[in-house]
N, C-alpha and C positions, 0 to 999 in steps of 0.2 A: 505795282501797276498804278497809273495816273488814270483817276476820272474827272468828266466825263471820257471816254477810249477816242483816240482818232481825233484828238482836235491838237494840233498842232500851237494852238493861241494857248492852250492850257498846260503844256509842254513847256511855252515860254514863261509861264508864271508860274511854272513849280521851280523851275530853274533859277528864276528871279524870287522868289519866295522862301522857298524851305529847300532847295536839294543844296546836302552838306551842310546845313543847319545844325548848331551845338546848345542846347537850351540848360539849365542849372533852372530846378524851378522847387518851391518848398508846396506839397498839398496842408492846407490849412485842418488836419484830421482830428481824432479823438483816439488816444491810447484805447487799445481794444482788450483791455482787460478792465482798467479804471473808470472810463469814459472822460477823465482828465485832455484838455485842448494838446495837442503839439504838433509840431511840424515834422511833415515826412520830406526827405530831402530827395531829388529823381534827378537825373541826366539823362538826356536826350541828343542824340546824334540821328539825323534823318540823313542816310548815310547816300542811299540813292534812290531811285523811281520806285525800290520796289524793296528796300530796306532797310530799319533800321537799326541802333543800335543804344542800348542804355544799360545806367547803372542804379541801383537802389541803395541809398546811403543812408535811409531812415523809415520806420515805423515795422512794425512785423514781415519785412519783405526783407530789410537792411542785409546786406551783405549777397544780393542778387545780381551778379551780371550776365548779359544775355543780347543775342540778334533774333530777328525775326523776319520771316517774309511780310511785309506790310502792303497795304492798301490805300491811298492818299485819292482824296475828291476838292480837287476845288470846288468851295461853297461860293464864295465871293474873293475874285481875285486879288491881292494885295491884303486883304482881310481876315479871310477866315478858309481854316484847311481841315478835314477832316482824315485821322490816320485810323486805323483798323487793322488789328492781327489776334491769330490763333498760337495760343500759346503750345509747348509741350505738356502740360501742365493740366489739358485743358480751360484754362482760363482765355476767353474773350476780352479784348478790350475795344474799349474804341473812344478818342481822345480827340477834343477839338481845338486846335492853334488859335486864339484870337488874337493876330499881329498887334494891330492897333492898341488895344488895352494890355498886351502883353499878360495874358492871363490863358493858363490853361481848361478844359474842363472836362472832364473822364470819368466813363462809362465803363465798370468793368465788371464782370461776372466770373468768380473765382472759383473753380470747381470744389467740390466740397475737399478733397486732398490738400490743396494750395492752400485753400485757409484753414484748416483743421493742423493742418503741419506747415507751419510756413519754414519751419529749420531746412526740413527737408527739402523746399525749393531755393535755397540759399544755395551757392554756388557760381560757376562759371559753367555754361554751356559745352565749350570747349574740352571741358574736363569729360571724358566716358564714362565715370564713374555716378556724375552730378547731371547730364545728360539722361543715366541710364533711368535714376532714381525719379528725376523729372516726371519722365514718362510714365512712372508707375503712377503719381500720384493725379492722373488723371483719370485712372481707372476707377478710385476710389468713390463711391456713391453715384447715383444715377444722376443725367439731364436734371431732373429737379430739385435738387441738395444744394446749386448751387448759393454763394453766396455775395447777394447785386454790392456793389460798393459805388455812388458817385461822387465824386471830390474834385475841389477846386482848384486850384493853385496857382500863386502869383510867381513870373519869370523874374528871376533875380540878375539871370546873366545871359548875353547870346553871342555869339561868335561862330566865326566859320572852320572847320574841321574836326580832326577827331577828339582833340585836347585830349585828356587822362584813356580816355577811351581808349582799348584797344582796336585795331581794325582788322578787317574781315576780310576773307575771301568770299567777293560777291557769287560764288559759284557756290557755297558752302551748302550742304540739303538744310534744310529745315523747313518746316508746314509750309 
């Protein structure tokens, strides 16, 4: 869904903006075992109004692909977009586009499962099996277990469609 709802001018700046959007971006992190600096590698496909689509290529998520129902607010047109979704996983994210500087910046809250076992949220969505297990690992620990992560990250690459990504049936259930 595109906010603010019902305004047609912000319709045309999701369209001119971010819809089909393909981003390659590196979060500037710290190995979570070390505290050692590295980079975590993300892809990003904003696939539609109310979709998107990515792959995790680095840090304890590596080997994650996955769609979600998303949430998109134009903050400032041409400049800055704000995306939001509920993972299976129970993990929370919520991530802001800043066009201009080409820089990501993400908010996420990872249920105590997701980061306690991040193997376990490795996978493809797709898969029933990797779906199933997903799901469980939300159940694990309560609302307050979770664990905040915010990180930065600079866009390395942008282009239009799905590139490596596989694509979706925009009908598909998910949150």
């Amino acid at each position: 869904m595109i906010y603010p709802l019902g305004s047609s001018a912000t319709k045309d700046y999701f369209m001119n903006d971010i819809e089909n959007l393909h981003l390659l971006y590196d979060y500037d992190a710290h190995n979570v075992e070390t505290g050692v600096p590295e980079k975590w590698r993300y892809e990003m496909w904003f696939r539609s109004e109310d979709r998107i689509v990515y792959a995790i290529h680095g840090g304890p998520m590596k080997g994650r692909r996955n769609y979600q129902k998303a949430d998109y607010q134009c903050i400032r047109p041409g400049e800055l977009w704000q995306i939001s979704w509920l993972e299976e996983t129970g993990t929370v994210v919520s991530l802001v586009f800043d066009i201009a500087k080409q820089r990501i910046t993400t908010f996420m809250s990872f249920s105590k499962g997701h980061w306690t076992r991040p193997e376990d949220a490795h996978g493809d969505k797709r898969n029933a099996e990797d779906f199933t297990r997903w799901r469980k690992l939300a159940l694990v620990g309560t609302p307050m277990d979770v664990h905040l992560l915010p990180e930065q990250a600079d866009i390395l690459e942008t282009f239009r469609g799905a590139g490596d990504l596989q694509d979706i049936d925009l009908s598909a259930p998910t949150l």
